[in-house]
Short mmCIF file of the C-alpha atoms (twelve columns), coordinates in Angstrom:
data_MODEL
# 
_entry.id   MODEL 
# 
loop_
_atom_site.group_PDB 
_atom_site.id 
_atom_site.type_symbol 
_atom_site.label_atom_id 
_atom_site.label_alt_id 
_atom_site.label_comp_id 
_atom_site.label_asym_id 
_atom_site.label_seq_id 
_atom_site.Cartn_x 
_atom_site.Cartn_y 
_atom_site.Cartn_z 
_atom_site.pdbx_PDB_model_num 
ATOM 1  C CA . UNK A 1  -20.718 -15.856 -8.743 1 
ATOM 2  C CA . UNK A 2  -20.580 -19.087 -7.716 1 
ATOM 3  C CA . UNK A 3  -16.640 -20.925 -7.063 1 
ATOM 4  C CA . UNK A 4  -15.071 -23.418 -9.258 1 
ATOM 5  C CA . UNK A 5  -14.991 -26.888 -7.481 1 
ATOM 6  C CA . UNK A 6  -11.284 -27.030 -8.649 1 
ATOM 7  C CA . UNK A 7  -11.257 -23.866 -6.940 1 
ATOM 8  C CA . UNK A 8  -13.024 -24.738 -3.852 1 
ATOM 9  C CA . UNK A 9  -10.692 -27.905 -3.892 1 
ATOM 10 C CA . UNK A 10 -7.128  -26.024 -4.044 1 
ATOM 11 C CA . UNK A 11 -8.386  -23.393 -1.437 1 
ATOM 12 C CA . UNK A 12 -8.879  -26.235 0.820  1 
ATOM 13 C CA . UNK A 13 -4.890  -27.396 0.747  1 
ATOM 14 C CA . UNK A 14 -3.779  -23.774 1.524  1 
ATOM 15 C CA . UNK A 15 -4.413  -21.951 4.116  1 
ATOM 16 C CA . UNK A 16 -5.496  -18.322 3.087  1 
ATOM 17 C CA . UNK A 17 -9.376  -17.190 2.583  1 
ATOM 18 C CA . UNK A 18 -11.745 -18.736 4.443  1 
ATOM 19 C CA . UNK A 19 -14.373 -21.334 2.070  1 
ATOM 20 C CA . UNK A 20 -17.085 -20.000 3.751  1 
ATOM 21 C CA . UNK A 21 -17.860 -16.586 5.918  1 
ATOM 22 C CA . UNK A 22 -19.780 -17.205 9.013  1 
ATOM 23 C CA . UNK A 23 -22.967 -15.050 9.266  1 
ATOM 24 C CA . UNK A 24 -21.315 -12.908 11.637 1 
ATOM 25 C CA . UNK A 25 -18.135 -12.731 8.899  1 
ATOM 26 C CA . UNK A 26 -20.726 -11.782 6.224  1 
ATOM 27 C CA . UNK A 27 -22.404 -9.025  8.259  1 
ATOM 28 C CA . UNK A 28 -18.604 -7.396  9.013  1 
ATOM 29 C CA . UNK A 29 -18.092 -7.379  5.709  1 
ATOM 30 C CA . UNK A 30 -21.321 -6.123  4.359  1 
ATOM 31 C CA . UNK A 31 -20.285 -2.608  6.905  1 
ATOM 32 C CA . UNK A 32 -16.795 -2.625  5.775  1 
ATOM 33 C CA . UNK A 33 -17.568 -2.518  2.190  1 
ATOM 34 C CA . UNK A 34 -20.206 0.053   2.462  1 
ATOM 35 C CA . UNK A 35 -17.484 2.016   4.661  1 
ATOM 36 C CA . UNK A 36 -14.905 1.687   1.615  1 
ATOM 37 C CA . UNK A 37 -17.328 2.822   -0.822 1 
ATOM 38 C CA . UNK A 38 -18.117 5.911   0.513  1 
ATOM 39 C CA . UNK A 39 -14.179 6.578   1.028  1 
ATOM 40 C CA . UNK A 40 -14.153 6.182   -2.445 1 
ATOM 41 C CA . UNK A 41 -16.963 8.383   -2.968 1 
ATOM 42 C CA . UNK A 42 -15.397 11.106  -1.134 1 
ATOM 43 C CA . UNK A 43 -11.688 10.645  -2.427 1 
ATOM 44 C CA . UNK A 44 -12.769 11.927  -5.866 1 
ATOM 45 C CA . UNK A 45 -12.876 15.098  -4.393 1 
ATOM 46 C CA . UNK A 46 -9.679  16.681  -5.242 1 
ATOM 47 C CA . UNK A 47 -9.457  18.912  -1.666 1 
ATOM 48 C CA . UNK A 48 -10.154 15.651  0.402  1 
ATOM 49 C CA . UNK A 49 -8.165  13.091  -1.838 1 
ATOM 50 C CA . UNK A 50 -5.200  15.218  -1.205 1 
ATOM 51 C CA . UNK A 51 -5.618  17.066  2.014  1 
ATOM 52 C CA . UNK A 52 -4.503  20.112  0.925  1 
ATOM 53 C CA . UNK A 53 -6.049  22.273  3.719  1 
ATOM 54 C CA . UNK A 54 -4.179  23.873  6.171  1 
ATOM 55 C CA . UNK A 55 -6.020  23.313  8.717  1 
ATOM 56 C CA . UNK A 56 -8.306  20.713  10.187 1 
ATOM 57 C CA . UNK A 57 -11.501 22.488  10.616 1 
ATOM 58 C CA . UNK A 58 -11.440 23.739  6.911  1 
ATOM 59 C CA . UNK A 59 -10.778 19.422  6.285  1 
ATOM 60 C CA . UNK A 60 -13.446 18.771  8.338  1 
ATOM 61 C CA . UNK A 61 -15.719 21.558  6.760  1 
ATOM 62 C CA . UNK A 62 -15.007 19.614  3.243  1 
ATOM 63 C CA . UNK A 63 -15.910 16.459  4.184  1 
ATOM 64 C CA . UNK A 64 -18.874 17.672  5.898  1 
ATOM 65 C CA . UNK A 65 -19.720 19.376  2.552  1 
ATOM 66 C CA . UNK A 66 -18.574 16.840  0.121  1 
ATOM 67 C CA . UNK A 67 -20.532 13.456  2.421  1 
ATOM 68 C CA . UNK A 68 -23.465 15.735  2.387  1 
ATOM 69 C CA . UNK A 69 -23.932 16.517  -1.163 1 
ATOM 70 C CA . UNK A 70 -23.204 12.510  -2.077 1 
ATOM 71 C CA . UNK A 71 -25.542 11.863  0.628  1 
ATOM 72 C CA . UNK A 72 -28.345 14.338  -0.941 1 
ATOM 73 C CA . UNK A 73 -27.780 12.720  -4.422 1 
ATOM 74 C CA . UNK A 74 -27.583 9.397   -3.901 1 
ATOM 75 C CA . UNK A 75 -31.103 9.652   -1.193 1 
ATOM 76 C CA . UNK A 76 -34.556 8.958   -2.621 1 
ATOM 77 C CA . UNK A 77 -36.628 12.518  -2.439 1 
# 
């Protein structure tokens, strides 16, 4: 969605958020949000979310498990 010029306007007198993302900015971003959404992804499973395992190869085996079944559902086959 596009900004408000008020918006645009009152950003400018603050400091805070940049108006406008470099390309470089935009590409960093792009990775970090797809890197958030799979942690969300693979938080709604209850072992991981919590990290109830004892150990950390059983943790590992989990994620291994639960980023491969996402990954299996959410590819084109």
């Amino acid at each position: 969605m596009p900004e408000r010029d008020d918006q645009i306007a009152h950003r400018r007198k603050k400091p805070g958020r940049p108006i406008d993302f470099g390309d470089q900015q935009r590409e960093r971003y792009k990775g970090r949000n797809v890197v958030e959404r799979c942690f969300n992804k693979l938080k709604q499973w209850r072992g991981i979310a919590t990290r109830s395992d004892k150990l950390a190869r059983n943790y590992h085996a989990g994620l291994c498990l639960a980023a491969t079944l996402h990954w299996l559902s959410s590819s084109d086959h």
